[in-house]
C-alpha positions as CSV (number, residue, x, y, z in Angstrom):
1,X,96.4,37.1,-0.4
2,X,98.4,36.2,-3.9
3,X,100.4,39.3,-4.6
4,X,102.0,38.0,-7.9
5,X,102.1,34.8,-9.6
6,X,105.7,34.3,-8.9
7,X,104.2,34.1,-5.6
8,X,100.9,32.0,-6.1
9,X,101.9,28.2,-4.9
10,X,103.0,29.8,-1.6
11,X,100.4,31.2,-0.9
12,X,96.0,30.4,0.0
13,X,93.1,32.4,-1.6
14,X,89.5,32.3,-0.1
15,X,87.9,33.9,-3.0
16,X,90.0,37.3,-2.5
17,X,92.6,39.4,-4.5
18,X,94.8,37.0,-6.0
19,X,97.1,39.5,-7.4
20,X,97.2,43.6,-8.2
21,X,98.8,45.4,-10.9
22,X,99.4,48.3,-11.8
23,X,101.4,50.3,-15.1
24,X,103.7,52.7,-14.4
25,X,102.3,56.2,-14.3
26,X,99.2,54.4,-12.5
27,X,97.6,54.9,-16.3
28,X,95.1,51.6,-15.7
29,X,93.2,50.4,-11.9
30,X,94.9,48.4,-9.8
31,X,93.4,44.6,-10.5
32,X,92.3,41.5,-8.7
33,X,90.9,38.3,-9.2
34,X,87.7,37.3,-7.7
35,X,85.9,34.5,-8.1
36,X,82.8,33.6,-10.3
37,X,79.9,31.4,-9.6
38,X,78.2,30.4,-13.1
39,X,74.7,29.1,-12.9
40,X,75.6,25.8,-14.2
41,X,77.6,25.1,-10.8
42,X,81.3,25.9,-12.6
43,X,83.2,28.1,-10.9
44,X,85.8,30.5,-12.3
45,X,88.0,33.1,-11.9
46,X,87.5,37.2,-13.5
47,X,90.3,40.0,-12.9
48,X,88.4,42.7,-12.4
49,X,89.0,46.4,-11.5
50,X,89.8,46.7,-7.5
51,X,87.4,48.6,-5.8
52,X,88.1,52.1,-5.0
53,X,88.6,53.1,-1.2
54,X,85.3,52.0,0.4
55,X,83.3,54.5,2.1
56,X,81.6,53.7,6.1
57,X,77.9,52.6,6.2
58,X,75.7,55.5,6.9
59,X,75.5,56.6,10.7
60,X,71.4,56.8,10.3
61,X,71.2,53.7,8.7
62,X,73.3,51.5,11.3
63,X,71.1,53.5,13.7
64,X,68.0,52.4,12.3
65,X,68.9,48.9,11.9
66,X,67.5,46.1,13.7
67,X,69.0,42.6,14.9
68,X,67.1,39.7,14.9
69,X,68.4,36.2,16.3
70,X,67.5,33.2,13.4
71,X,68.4,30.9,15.6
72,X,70.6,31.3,19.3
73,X,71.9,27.9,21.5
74,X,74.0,29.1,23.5
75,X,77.0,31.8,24.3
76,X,78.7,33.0,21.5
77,X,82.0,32.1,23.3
78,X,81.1,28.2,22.5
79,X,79.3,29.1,19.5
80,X,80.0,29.9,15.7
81,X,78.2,33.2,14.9
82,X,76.5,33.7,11.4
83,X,75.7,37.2,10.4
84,X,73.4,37.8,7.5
85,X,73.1,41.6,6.6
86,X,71.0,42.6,3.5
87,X,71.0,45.3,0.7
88,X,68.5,46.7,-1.2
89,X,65.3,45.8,1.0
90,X,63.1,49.1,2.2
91,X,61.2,48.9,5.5
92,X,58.5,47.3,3.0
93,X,60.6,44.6,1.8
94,X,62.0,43.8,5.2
95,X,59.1,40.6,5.3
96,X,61.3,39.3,2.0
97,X,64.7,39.8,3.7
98,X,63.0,37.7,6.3
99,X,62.3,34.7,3.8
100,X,65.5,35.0,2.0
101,X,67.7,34.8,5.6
102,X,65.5,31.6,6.2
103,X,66.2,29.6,3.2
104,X,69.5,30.2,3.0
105,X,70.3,29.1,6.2
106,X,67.9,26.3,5.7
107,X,69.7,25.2,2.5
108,X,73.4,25.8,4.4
109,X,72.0,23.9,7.5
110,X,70.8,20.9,5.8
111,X,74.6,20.0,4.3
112,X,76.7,18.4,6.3
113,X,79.1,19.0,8.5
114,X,76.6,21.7,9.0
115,X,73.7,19.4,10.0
116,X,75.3,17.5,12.1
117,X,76.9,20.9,14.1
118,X,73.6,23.2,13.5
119,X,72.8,23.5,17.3
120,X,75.7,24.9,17.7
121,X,75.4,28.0,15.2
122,X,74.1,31.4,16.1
123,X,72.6,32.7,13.5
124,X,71.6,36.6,13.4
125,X,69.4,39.1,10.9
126,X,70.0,42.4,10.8
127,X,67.9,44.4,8.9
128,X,69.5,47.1,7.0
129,X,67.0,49.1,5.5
130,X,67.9,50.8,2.3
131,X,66.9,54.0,0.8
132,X,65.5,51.6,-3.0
133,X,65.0,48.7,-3.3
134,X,67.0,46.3,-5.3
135,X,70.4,46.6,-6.3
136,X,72.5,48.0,-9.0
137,X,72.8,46.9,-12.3
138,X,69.8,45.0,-12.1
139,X,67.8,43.6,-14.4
140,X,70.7,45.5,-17.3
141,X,73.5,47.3,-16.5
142,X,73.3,51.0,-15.9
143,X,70.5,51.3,-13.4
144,X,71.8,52.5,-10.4
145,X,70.0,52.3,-7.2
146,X,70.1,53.9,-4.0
147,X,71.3,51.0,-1.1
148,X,72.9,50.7,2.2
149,X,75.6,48.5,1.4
150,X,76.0,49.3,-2.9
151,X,75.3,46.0,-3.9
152,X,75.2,45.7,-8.0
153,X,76.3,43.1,-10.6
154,X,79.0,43.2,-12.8
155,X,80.7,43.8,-9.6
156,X,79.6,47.5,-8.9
157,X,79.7,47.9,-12.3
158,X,83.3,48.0,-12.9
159,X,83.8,44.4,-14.8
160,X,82.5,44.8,-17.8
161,X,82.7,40.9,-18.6
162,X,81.3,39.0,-15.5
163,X,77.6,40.1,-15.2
164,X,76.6,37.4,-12.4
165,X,79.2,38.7,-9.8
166,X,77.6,40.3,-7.6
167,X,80.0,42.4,-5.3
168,X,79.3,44.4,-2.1
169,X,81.0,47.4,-0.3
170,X,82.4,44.5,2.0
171,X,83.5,47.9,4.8
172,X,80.0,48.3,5.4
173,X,78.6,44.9,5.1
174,X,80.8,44.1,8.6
175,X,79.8,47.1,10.0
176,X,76.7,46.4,10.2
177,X,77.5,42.9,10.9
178,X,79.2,44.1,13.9
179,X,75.8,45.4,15.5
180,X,75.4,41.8,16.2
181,X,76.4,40.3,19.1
182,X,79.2,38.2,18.1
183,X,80.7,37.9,14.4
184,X,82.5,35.0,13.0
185,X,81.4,35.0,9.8
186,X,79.3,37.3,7.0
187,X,76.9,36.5,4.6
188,X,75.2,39.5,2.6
189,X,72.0,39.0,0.5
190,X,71.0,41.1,-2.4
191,X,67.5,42.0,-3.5
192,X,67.3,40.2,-6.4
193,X,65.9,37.1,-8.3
194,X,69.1,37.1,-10.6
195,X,71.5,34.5,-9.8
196,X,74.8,35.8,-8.7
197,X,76.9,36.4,-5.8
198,X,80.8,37.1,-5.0
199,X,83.6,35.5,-2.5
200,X,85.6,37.4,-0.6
201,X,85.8,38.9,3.6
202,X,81.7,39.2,2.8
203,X,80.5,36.2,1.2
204,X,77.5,37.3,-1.7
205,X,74.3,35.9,-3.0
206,X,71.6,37.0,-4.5
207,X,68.7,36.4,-2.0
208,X,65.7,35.4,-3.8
209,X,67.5,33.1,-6.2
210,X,67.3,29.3,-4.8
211,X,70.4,28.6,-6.7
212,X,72.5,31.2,-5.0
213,X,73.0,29.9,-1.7
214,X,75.3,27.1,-3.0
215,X,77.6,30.5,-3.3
216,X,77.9,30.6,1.0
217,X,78.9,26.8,1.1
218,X,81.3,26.8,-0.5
219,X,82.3,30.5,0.8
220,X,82.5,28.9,4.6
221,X,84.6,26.0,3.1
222,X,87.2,28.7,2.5
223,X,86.3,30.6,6.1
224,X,85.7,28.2,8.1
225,X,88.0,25.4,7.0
226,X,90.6,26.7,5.5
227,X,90.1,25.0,2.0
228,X,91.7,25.4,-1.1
229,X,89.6,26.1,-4.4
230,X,89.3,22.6,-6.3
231,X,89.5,23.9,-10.1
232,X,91.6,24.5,-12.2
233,X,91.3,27.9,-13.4
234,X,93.1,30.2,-14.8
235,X,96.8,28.8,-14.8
236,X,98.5,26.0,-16.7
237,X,101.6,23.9,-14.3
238,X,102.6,24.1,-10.9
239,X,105.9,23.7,-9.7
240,X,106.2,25.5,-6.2
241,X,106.1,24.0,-2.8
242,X,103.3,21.6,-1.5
243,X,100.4,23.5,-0.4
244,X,99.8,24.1,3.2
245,X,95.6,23.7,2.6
246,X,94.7,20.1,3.2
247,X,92.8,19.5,0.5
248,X,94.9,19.8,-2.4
249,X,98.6,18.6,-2.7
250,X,101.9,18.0,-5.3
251,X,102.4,14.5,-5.0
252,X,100.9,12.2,-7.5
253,X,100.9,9.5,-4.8
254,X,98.2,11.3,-2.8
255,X,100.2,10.5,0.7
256,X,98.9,13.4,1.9
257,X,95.3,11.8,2.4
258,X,96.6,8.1,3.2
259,X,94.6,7.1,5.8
260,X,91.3,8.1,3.1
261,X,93.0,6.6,0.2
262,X,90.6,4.4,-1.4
263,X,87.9,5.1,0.7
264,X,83.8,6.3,-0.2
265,X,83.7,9.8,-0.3
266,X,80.2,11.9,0.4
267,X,80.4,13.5,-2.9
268,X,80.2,10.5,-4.4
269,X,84.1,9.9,-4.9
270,X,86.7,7.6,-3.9
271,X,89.5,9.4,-2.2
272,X,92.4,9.2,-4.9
273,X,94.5,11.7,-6.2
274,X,92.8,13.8,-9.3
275,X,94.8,16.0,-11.1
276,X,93.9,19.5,-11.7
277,X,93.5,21.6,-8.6
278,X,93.9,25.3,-7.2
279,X,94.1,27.2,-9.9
280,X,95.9,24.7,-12.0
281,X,95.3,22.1,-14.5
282,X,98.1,20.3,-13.9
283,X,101.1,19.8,-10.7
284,X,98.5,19.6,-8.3
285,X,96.2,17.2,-7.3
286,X,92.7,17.2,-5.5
287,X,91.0,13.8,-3.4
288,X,88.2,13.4,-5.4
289,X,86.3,14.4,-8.8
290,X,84.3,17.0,-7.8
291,X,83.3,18.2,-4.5
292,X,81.4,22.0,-3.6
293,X,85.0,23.0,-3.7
294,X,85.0,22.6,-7.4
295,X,81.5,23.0,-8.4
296,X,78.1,24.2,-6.7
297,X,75.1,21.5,-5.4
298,X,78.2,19.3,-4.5
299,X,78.7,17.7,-1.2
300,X,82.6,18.3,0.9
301,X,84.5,15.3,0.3
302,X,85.7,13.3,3.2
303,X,88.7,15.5,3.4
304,X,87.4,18.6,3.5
305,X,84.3,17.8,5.9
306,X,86.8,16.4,8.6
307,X,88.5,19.8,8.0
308,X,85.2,21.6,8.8
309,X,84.6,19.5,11.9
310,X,88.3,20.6,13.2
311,X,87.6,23.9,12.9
312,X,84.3,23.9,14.5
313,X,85.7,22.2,17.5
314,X,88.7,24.3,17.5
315,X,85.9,28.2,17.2
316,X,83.7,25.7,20.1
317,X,85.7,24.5,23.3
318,X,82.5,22.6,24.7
319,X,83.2,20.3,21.7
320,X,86.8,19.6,23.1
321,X,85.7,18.7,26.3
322,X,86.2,14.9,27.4
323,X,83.1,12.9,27.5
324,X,81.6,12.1,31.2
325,X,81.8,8.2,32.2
326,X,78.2,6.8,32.3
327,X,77.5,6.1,36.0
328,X,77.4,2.2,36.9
């Protein structure tokens, strides 16, 4: 988590606090950054107001809640388990919840490495049934509904420049994800038809958009394989250390990548180094023009699906195990 920006080219953000600050005499909120999905694909970066101390999920609500498996193959101690929990949806809307958990993890399941690794996902519903339906801030700012999980754009309502960021009370989000079985990873979908969603722990999207679920690719490219961002917004030159994320270095030469250098990437690319990466427009380098880790409807380059693949293997020890001599 980026503390300062002294700090910044030490360190890896997912799409969480980059840095806080706050006058002396506490005057002003404590800020982060967080980032922004625009509709056109582009992704940025907004400092926003921190949230304030996040309150539990309701007690009767978890109670009432109901988990439903999407799609189970196997034990979640050789599996990668998905968790989608939803706010906004009543009891009646639960049959929309349904259809919004189903094309988004349709739309995720169909890139690769995804596709190739879907059977061995666990993928879970639960049904958190809220009070209203619909979230805050939604269609104009200033209506306030009554959710489970307090779910509104302009992020809760406290950026009052970013209307598409759609943030989430991300404490009760995983506790409710936590009624699941197992729990790798959290995906939380708002009752909406606005495009918009949020990174962070609790990855957002709004769950009747068709655009939105590009925001949970490239939110599990952070999670799962440890990615680095691919833009390079807000800051101007690096100069720290090489980054430890494998998709993005310092060196002009692109060594870091040499056994990809030159090579067809899925996104369309050819593996060479291209300026302009993590934050920065130039001092860092990324493999290729423009993968999902740069803009939306993109593909992983080659460099950062391989990194997906290690990291499934390493959450799925059946993938590790040596393959069985055909009998002669």
């Amino acid at each position: 988590m980026h503390r300062s920006r002294l700090l910044l080219p030490a360190l890896t953000v997912t799409a969480l606090t980059l840095f806080a600050q706050v006058p002396a005499g506490g005057a002003a909120p404590a800020m982060e950054w967080r980032e922004v999905f625009n509709e056109d694909g582009t992704i940025t970066q907004a400092l926003t107001p921190r949230a304030p101390a996040e309150k539990p999920a309701d007690l009767r609500l978890m109670a009432a809640a109901e988990v439903v498996p999407v799609q189970v193959t196997g034990d979640s101690a050789d599996r990668f388990d998905l968790v989608f929990v939803g706010d906004g949806y009543t009891t009646d809307d639960l049959p929309t919840y349904t259809e919004n958990v189903k094309s988004k993890w349709e739309e995720l399941s169909a890139v690769e490495p995804f596709a190739s690794y879907k059977q061995y996902f666990n993928v879970w519903q639960v049904n958190v049934v809220s009070p209203e339906s619909g979230v805050d801030n939604d269609p104009t700012k200033g209506i306030v509904k009554d959710t489970a999980l307090d779910m509104g754009f302009w992020c809760q309502g406290r950026d009052a420049n970013t209307e598409r960021l759609l943030c989430v009370n991300e404490t009760k989000a995983k506790e409710f994800a936590a009624l699941a079985p197992a729990s790798d990873q959290v995906i939380a979908l708002g009752n909406t038809t606005k495009y918009g969603g949020a990174g962070g722990s609790v990855a957002t999207a709004a769950g009747s958009n068709a655009q939105a679920g590009q925001i949970a690719i490239h939110e599990l490219g952070h999670s799962i394989g440890g990615l680095a961002d691919e833009y390079d917004y807000p800051y101007l030159n690096y100069t720290g250390t090489e980054p430890r994320e494998i998709n993005v270095t310092k060196d002009p030469t692109g060594a870091k990548w040499g056994e990809y250098l030159g090579q067809p990437s899925p996104d369309g690319g050819v593996i060479a180094p291209v300026e302009g990466a993590r934050y920065y427009k130039t001092g860092l380098y990324r493999p290729t023009a423009n993968s999902i880790m740069r803009t939306l409807g993109k593909e992983f380059n080659s460099i950062g699906r391989d990194a997906m693949v290690k990291a499934f293997k390493a959450k799925i020890p059946s993938l590790n195990e040596p393959a069985v001599p055909a009998a002669r």
